[in-house]
KEKE-3310 file (N, C-alpha, C; in steps of 0.2 Angstrom, whole numbers, plus 5000, padded with zeros to 4 digits):
npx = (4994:4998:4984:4981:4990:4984:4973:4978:4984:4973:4962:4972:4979:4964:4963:4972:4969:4956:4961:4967:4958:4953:4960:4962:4949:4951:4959:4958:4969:4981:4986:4999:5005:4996:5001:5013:5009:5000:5011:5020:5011:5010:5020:5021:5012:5016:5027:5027:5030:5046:5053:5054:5059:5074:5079:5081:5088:5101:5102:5102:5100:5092:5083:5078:5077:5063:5055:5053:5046:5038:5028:5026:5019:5007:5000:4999:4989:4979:4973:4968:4958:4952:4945:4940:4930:4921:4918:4910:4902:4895:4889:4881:4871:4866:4861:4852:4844:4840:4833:4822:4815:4814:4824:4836:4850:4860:4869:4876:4886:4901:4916:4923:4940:4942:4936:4947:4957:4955:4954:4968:4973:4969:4974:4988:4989:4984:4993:5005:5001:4999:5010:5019:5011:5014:5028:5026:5025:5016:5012:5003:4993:4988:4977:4977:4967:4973:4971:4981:4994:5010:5013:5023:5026:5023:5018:5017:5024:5022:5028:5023:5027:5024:5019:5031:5038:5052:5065:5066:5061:5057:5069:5083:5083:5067:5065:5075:5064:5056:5060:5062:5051:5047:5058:5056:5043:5051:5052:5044:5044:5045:5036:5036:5023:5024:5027:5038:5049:5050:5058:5073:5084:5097:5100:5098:5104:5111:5101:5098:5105:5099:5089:5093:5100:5089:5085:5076:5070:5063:5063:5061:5050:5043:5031:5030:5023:5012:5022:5035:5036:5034:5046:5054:5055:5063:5075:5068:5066:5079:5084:5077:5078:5093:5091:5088:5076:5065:5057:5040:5033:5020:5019:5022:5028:5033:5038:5050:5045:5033:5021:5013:5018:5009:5014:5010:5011:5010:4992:4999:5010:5019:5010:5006:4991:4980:4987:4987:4977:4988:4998:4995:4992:4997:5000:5006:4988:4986:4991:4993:4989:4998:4993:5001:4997:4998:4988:4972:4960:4949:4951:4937:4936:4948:4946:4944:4954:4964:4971:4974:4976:4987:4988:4992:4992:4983:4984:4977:4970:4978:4976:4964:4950:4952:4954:4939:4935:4943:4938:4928:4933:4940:4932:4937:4949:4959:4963:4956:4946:4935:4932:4922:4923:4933:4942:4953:4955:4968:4972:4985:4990:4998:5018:5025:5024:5016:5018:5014:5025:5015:5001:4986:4972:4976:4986:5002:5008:5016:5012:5008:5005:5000:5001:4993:4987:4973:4959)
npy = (4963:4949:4942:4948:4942:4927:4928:4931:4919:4909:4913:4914:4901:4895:4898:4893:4876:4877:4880:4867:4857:4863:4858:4843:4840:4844:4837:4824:4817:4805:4798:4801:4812:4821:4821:4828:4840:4846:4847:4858:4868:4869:4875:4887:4893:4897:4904:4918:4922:4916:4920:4933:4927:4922:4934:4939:4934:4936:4930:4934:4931:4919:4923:4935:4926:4917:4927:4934:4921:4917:4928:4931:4919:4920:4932:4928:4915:4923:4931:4917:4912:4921:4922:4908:4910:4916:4909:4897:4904:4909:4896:4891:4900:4898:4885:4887:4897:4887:4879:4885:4891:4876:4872:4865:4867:4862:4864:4875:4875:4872:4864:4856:4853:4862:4874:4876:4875:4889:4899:4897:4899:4917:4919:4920:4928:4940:4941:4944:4957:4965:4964:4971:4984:4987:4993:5004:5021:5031:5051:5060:5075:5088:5102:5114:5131:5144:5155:5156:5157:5165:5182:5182:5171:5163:5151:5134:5118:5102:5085:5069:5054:5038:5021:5016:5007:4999:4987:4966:4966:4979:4989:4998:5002:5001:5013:5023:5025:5028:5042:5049:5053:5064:5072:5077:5085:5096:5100:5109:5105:5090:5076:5058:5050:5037:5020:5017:5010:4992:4982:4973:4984:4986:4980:4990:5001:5007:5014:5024:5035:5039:5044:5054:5063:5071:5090:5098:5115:5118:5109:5091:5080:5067:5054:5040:5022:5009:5000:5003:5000:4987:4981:4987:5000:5012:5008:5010:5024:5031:5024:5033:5048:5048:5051:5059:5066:5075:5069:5070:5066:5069:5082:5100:5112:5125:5125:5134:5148:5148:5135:5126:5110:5095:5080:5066:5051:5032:5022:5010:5011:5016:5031:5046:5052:5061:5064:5071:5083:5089:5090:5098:5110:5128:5132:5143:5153:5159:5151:5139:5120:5108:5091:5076:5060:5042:5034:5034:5042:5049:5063:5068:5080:5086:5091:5104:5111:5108:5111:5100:5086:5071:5057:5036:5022:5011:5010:5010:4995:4989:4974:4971:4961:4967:4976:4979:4976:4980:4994:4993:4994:5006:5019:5030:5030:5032:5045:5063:5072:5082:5090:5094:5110:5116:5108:5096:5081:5071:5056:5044:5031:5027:5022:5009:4992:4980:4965:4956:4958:4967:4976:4977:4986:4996:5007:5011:5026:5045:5058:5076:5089:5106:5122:5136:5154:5158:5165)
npz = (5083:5086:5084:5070:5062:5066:5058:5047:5042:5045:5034:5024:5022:5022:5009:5000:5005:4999:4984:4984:4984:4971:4965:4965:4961:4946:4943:4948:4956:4962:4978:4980:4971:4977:4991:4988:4982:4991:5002:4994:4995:5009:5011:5004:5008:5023:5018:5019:5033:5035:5025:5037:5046:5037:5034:5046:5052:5043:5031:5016:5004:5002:5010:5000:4988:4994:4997:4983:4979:4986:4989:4975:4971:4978:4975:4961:4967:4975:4961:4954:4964:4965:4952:4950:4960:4957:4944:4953:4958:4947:4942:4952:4954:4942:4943:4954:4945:4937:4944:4950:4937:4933:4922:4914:4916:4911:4902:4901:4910:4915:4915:4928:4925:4914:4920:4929:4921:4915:4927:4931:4917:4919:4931:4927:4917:4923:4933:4926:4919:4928:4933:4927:4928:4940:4941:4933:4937:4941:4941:4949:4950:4959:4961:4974:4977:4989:4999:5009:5005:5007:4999:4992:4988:4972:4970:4977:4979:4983:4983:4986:4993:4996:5007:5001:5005:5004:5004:5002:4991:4985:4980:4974:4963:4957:4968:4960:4950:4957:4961:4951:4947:4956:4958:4945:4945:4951:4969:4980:4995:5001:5004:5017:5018:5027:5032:5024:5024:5022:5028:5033:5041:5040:5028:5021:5018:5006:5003:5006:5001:4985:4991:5001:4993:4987:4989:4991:4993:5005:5013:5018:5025:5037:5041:5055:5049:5049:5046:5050:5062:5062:5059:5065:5074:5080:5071:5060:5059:5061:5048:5039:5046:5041:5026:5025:5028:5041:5054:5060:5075:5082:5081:5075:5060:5052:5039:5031:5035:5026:5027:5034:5044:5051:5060:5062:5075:5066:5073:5076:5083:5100:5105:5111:5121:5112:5102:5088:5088:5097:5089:5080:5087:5089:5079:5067:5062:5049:5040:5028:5032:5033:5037:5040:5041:5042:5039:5032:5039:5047:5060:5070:5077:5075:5063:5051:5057:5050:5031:5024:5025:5023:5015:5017:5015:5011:4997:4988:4986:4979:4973:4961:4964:4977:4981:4984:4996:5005:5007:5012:5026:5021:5018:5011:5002:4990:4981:4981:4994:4997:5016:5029:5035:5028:5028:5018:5010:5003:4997:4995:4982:4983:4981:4981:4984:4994:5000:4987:4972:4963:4957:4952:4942:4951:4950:4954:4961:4963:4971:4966:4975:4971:4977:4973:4975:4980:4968)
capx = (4998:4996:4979:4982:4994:4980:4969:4980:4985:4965:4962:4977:4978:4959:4964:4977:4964:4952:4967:4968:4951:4950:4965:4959:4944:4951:4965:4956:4977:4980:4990:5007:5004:4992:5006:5017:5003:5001:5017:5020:5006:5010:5026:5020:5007:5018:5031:5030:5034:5052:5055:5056:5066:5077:5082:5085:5094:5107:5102:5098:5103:5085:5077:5077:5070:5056:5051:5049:5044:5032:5023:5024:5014:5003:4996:4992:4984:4973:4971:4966:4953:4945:4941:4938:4925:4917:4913:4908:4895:4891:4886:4876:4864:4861:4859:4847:4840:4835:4829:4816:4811:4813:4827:4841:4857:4870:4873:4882:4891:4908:4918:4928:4945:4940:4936:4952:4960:4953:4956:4976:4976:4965:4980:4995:4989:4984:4998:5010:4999:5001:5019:5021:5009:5017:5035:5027:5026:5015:5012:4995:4993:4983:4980:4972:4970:4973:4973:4987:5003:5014:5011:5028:5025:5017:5015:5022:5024:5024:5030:5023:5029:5019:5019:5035:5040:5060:5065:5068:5057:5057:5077:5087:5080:5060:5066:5077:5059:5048:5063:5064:5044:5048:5063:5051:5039:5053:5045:5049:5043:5044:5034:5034:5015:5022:5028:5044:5054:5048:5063:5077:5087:5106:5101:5094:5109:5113:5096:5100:5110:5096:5084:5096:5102:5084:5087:5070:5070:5059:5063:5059:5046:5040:5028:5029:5016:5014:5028:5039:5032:5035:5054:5059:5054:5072:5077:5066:5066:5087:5084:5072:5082:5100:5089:5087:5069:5063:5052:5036:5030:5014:5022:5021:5032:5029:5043:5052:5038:5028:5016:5014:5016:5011:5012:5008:5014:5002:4991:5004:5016:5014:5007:5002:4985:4978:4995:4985:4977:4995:5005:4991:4993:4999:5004:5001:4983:4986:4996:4990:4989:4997:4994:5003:4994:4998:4981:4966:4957:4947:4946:4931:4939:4954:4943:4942:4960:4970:4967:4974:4977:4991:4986:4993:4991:4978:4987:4972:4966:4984:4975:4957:4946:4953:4951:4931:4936:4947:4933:4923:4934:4943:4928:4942:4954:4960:4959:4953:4941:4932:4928:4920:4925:4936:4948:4952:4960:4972:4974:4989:4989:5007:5022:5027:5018:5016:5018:5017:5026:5010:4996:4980:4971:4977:4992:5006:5008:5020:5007:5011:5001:5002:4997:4992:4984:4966:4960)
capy = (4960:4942:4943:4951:4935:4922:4930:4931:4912:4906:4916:4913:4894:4893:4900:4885:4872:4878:4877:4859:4854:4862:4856:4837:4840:4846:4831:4818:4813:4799:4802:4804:4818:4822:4826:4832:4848:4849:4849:4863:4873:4871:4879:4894:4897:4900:4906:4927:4920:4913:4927:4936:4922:4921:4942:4942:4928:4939:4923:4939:4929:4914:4929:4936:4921:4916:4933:4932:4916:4917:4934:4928:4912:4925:4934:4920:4911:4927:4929:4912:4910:4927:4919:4902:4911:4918:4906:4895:4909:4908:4891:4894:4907:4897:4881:4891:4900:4883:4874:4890:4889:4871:4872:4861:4873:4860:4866:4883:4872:4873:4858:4856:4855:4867:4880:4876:4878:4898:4903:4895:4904:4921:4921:4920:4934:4945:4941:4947:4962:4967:4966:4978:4990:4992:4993:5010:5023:5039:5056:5062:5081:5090:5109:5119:5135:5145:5163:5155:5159:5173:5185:5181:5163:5162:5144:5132:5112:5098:5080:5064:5048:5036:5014:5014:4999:4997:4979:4962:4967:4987:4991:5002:5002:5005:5019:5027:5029:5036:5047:5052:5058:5068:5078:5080:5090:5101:5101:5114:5100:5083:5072:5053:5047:5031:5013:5019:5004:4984:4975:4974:4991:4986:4980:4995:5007:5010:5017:5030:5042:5043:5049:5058:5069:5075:5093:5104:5121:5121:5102:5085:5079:5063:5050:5033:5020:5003:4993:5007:4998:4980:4980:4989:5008:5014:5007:5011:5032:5031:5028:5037:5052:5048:5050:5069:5068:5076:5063:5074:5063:5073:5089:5102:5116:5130:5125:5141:5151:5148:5133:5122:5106:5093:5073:5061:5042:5029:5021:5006:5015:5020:5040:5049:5053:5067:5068:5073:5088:5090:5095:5105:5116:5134:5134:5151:5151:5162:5148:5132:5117:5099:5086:5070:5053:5038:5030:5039:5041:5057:5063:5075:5085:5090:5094:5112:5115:5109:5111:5094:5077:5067:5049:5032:5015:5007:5005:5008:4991:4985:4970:4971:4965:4967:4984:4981:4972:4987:5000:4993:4996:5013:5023:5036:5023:5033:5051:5069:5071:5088:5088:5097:5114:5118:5103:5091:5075:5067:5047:5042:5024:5024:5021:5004:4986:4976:4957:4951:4966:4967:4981:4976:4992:5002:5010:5018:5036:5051:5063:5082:5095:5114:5127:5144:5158:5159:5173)
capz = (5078:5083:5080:5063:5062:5066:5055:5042:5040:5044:5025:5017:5021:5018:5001:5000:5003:4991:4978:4982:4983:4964:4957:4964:4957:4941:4938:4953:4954:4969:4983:4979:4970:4984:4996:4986:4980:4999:5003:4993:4996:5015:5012:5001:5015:5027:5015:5021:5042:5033:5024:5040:5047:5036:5034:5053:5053:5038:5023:5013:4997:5006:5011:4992:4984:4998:4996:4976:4975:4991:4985:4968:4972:4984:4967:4958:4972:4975:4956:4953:4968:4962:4946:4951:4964:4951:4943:4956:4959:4942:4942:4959:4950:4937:4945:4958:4939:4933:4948:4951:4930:4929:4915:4914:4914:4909:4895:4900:4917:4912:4918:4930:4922:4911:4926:4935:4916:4916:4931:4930:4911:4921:4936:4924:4912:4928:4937:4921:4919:4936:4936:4922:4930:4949:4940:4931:4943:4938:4944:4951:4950:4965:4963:4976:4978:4993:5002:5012:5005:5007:4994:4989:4983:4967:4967:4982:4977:4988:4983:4992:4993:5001:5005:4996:5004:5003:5009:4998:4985:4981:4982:4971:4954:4960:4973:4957:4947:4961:4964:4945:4945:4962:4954:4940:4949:4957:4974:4986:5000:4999:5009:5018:5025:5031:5026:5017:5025:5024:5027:5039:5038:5039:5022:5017:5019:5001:4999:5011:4997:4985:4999:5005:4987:4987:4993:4989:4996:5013:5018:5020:5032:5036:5047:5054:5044:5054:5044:5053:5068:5061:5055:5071:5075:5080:5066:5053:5059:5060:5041:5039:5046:5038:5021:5025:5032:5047:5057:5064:5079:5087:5082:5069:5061:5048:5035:5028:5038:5020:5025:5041:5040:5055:5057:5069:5073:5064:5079:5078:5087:5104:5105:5118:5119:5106:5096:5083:5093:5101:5082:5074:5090:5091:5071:5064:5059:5041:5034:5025:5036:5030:5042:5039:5043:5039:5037:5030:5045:5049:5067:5070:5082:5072:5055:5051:5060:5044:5027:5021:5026:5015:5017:5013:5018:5008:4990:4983:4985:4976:4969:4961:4967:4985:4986:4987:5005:5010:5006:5018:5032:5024:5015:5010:5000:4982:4978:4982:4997:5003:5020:5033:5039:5023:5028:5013:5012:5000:4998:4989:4982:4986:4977:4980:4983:4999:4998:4980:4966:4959:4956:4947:4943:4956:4948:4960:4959:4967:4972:4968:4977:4969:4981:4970:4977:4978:4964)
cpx = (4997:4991:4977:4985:4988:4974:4970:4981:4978:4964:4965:4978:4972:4958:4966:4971:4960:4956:4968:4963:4950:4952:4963:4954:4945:4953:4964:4966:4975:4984:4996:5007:5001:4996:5010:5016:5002:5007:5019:5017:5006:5018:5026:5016:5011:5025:5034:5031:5044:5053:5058:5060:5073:5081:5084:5088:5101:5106:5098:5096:5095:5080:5073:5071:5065:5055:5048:5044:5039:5026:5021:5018:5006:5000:4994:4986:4978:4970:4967:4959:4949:4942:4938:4931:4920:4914:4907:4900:4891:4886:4881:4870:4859:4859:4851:4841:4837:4833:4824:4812:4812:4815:4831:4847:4863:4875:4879:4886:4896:4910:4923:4937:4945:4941:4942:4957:4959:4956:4963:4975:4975:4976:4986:4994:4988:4990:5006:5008:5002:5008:5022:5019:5012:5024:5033:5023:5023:5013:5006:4994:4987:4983:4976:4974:4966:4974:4979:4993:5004:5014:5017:5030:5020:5014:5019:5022:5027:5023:5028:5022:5025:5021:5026:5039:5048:5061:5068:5066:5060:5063:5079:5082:5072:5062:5066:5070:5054:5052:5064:5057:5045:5053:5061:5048:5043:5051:5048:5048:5042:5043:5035:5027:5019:5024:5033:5049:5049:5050:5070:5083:5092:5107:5099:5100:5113:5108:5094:5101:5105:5090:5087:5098:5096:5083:5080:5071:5068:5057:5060:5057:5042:5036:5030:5021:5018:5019:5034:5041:5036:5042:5057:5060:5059:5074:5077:5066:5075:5086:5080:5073:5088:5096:5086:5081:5069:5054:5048:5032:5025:5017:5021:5027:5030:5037:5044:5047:5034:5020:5019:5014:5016:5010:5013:5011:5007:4999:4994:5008:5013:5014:5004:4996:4983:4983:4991:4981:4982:4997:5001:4992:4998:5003:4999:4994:4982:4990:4994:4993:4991:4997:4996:5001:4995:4991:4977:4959:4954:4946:4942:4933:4943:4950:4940:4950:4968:4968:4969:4977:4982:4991:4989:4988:4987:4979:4982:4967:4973:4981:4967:4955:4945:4953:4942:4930:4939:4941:4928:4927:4941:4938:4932:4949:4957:4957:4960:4947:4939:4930:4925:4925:4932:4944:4945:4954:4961:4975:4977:4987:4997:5010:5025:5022:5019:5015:5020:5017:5022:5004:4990:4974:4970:4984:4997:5009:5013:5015:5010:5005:5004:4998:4996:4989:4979:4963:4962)
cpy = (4952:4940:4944:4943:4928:4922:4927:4925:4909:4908:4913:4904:4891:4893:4892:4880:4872:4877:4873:4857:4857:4859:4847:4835:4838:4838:4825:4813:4809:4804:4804:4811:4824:4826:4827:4842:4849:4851:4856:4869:4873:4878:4887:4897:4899:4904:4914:4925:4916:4917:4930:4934:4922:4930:4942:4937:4928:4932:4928:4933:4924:4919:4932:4932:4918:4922:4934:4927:4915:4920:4933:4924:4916:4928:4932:4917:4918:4929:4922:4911:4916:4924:4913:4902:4912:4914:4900:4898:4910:4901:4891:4899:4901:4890:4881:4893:4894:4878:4880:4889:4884:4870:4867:4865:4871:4863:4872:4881:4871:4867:4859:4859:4858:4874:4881:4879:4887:4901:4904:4902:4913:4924:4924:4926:4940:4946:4947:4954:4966:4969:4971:4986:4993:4995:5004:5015:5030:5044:5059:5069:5083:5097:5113:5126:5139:5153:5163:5155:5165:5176:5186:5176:5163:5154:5139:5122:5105:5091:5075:5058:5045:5028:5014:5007:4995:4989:4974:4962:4974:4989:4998:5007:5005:5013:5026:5031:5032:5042:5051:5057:5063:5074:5081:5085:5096:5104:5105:5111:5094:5079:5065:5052:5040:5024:5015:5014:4998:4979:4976:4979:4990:4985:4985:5002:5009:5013:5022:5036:5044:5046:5056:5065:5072:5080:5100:5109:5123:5113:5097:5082:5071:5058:5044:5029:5012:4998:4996:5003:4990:4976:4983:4997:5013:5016:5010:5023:5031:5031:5033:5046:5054:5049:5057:5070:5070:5074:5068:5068:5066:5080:5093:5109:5121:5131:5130:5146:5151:5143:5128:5114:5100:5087:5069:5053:5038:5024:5013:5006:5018:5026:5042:5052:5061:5070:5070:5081:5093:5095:5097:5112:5123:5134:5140:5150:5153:5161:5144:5128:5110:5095:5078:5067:5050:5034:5034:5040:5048:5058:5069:5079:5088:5093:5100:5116:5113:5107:5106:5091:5074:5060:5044:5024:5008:5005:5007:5003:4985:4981:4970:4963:4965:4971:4985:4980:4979:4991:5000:4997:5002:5017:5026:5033:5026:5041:5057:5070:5078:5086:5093:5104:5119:5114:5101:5085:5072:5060:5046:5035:5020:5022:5014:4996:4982:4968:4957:4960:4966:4973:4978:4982:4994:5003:5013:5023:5039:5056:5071:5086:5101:5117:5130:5149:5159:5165:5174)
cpz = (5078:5082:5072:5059:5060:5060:5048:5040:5041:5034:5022:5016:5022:5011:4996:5000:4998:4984:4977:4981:4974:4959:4959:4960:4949:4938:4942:4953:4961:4974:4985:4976:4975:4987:4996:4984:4987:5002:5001:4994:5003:5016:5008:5008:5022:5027:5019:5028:5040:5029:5029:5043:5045:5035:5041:5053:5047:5031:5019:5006:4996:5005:5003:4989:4988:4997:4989:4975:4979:4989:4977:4967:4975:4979:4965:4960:4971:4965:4953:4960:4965:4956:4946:4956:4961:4948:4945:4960:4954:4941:4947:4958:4944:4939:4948:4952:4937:4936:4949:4941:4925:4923:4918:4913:4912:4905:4896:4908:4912:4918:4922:4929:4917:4914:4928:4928:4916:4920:4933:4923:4913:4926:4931:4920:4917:4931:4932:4919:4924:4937:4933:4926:4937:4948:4936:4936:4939:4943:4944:4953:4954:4963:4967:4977:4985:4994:5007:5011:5005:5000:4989:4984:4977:4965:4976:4980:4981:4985:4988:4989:5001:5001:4999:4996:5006:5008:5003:4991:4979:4983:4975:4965:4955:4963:4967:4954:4949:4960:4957:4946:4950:4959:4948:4939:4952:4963:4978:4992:4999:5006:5011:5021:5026:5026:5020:5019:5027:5025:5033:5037:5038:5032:5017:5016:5013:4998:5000:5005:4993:4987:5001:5000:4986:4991:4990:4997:5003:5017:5016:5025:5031:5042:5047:5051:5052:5053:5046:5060:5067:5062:5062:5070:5075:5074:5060:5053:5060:5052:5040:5038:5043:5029:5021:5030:5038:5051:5062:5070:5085:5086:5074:5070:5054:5046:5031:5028:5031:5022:5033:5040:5048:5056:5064:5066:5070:5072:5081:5081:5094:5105:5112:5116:5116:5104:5090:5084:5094:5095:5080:5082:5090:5084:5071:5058:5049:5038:5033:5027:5034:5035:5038:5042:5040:5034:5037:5034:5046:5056:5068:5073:5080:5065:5057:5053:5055:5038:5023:5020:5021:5020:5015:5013:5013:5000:4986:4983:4983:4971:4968:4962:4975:4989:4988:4994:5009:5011:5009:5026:5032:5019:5010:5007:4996:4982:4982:4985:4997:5008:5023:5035:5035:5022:5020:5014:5005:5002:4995:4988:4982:4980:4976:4982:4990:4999:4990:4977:4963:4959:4950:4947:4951:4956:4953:4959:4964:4965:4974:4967:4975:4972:4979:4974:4973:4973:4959)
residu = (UNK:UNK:UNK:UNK:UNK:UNK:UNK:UNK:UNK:UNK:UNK:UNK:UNK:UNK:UNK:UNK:UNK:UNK:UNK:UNK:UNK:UNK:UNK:UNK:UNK:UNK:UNK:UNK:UNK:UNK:UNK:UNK:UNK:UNK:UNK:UNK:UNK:UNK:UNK:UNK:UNK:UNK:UNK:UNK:UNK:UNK:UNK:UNK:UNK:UNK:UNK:UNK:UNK:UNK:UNK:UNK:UNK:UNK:UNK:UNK:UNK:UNK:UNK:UNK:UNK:UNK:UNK:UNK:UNK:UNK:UNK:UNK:UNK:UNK:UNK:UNK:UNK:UNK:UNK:UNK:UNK:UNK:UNK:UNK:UNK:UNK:UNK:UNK:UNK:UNK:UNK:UNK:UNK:UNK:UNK:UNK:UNK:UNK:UNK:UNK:UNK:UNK:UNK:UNK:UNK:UNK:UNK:UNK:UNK:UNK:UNK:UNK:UNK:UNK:UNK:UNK:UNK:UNK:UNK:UNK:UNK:UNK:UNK:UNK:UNK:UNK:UNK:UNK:UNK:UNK:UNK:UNK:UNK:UNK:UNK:UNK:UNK:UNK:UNK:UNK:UNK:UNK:UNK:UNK:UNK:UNK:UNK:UNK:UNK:UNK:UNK:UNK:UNK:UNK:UNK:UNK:UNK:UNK:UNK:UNK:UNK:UNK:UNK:UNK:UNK:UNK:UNK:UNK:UNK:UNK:UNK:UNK:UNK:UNK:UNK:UNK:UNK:UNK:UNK:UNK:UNK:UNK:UNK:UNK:UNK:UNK:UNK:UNK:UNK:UNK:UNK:UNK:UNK:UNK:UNK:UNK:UNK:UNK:UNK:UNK:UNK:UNK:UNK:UNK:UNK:UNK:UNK:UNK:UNK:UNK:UNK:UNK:UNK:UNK:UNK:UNK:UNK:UNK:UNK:UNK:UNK:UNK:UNK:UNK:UNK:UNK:UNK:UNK:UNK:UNK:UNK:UNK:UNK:UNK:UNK:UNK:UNK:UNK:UNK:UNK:UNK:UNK:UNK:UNK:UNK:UNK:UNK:UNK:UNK:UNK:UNK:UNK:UNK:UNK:UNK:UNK:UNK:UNK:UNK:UNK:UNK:UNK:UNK:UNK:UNK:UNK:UNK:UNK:UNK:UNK:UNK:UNK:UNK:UNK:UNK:UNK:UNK:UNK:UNK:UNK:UNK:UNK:UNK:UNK:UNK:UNK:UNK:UNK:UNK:UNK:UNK:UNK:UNK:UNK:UNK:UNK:UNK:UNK:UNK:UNK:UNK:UNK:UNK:UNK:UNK:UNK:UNK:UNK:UNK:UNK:UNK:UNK:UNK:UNK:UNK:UNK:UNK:UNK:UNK:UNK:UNK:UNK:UNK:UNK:UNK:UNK:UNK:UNK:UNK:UNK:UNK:UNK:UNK:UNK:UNK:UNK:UNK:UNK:UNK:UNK:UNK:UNK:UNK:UNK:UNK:UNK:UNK:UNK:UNK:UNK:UNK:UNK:UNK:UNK:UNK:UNK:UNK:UNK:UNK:UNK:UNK:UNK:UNK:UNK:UNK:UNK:UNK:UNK:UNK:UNK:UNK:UNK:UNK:UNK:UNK)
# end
């Protein structure tokens, strides 16, 4: 974590600098202004650590607005450096194109304050785009079919909520509309992979009841994510539990003997060695196999012993283009996988938004899987 931490403000407050060096550039202002735009921009950048400060310290009222007004700035900022990079690599091509064919390329150099105008006008249109798209909440249809259910069930429908996030951001209102698409679906199971709470849980205890009025017929199941981990683990499975679910840690069970279903902690949390091993074990082999994980990870040695992975973590990407960064270090980021062995895997992009309430194509979904019978 404070690794993750160190890491975190190198980036985020090299971002900052580059901000300043382009708005100097743009408006060459003196120095009063100078450390004023610093000032400011030191205070954004360390905005999300005051945030947390101020929630445990009960200034929910502080905590609210540094959290808008921090992840707000947090979107822009990445907005605006994407654009501005862009160009900057623009210019760099063509400067490179006309010193190799001896052209002169002034002509299509865009000016400074010109540049720094686009990428400002670029931020504030995405940024507003963005806020629209994470606020609508769609439904992503999965149907496989299977030789695995009781010859009873003509269909079996499972519900998952994924990265939903609950905290200073994502409260009532958000919750009410994932929880609209979920009752939509009539699920006969309704899943968590992880990251269902992002904020300190004492404030979270009115969010309890619509969790908790979600009553599908073969249960509510769900895993720790690493912001479980974050906010205080106890804590975050106490809600977690008062909200119906039942919290699978290295275990499995074969809900309304119809369908197994097994989940492990994310590797944030501490586990004992081959909890993932551990819950897939001694489930009835002639039942169809969900294994819960937080993170879309495959381990080789479990693929083949369930038929499929419900995943979250990765958002998609949340903000273009910062899912091309993820997609290096989660291959399996969005979507419907086949794997090995007649395993699959399922990646939600999750329901809610982590840092800034924003989504730039990578829309958030409530992902509902329909079992049928093969045939």
């Amino acid at each position: 974590m404070n690794l993750f931490l160190l890491v975190f403000f190198l980036v985020y407050g090299g971002t900052h600098a580059y901000f300043f060096v382009k708005a100097r550039g743009a408006f060459g202002f003196g120095p009063s202004i100078g450390t004023l735009l610093a000032f400011f921009l030191a205070l954004m950048a360390i905005a999300p650590v005051l945030v947390r400060i101020t929630e445990r310290q009960g200034w929910e009222f502080t905590a609210c607005f540094l959290a808008w007004t921090g992840y707000l700035w947090m979107g822009l900022l990445f907005f605006f450096f994407s654009a501005s990079l862009a160009m900057d690599l623009f210019h760099l091509v063509l400067k490179g194109g006309g010193t190799l064919l001896q052209r002169d390329p002034s002509l299509l150099i865009i000016g400074r304050r010109a540049a720094f105008g686009i990428a400002a006008a670029y931020a504030v249109l995405a940024c507003l785009s963005s806020y629209m798209e994470a606020r609508h909440i769609r439904s992503r249809r999965i149907v496989i079919p299977t030789t695995k259910l009781p010859a009873t069930i003509p269909k079996l429908t499972i519900a998952q909520i994924s990265d939903v996030h609950l905290g200073l951001i994502v409260r009532k209102e958000r919750l009410e509309n994932i929880l609209a698409r979920v009752r939509e679906a009539r699920p006969d199971i309704v899943v968590s992979t992880g990251d269902l709470v992002d904020g300190q849980i004492n404030d979270l205890s009115a969010l309890e009841k619509p969790l908790a009025e979600l009553s599908p017929r073969y249960g509510k199941f769900a895993v720790t994510g690493n912001h479980e981990v974050y906010v205080g683990l106890d804590q975050a499975i106490g809600f977690t539990r008062r909200g119906g679910f039942t919290v699978l840690r290295g275990e499995g069970v074969t809900a309304g003997g119809v369908v197994n279903i097994a989940g492990v902690d994310d590797p944030a949390t501490p586990s004992p060695p081959h909890a993932e091993r551990n819950a897939l074990a001694g489930l009835p082999a002639d039942r169809f196999t969900i294994l819960l994980k937080h993170r879309p990870r495959i381990d080789g040695e479990t693929v083949g012993r369930f038929d499929l992975q419900l995943s979250g973590h990765v958002h998609g990407g949340q903000l273009f283009p910062f899912g091309l960064l993820v997609r290096l270090s989660y291959p399996y980021m969005d979507g419907f996988y086949r794997l090995a062995n007649g395993s699959a895997l399922s990646v939600s992009r999750g329901s809610g938004t982590w840092g800034p309430p924003l989504r730039f194509l990578a829309p958030p979904e409530v992902t509902i899987i329909e079992l049928i019978p093969f045939g």
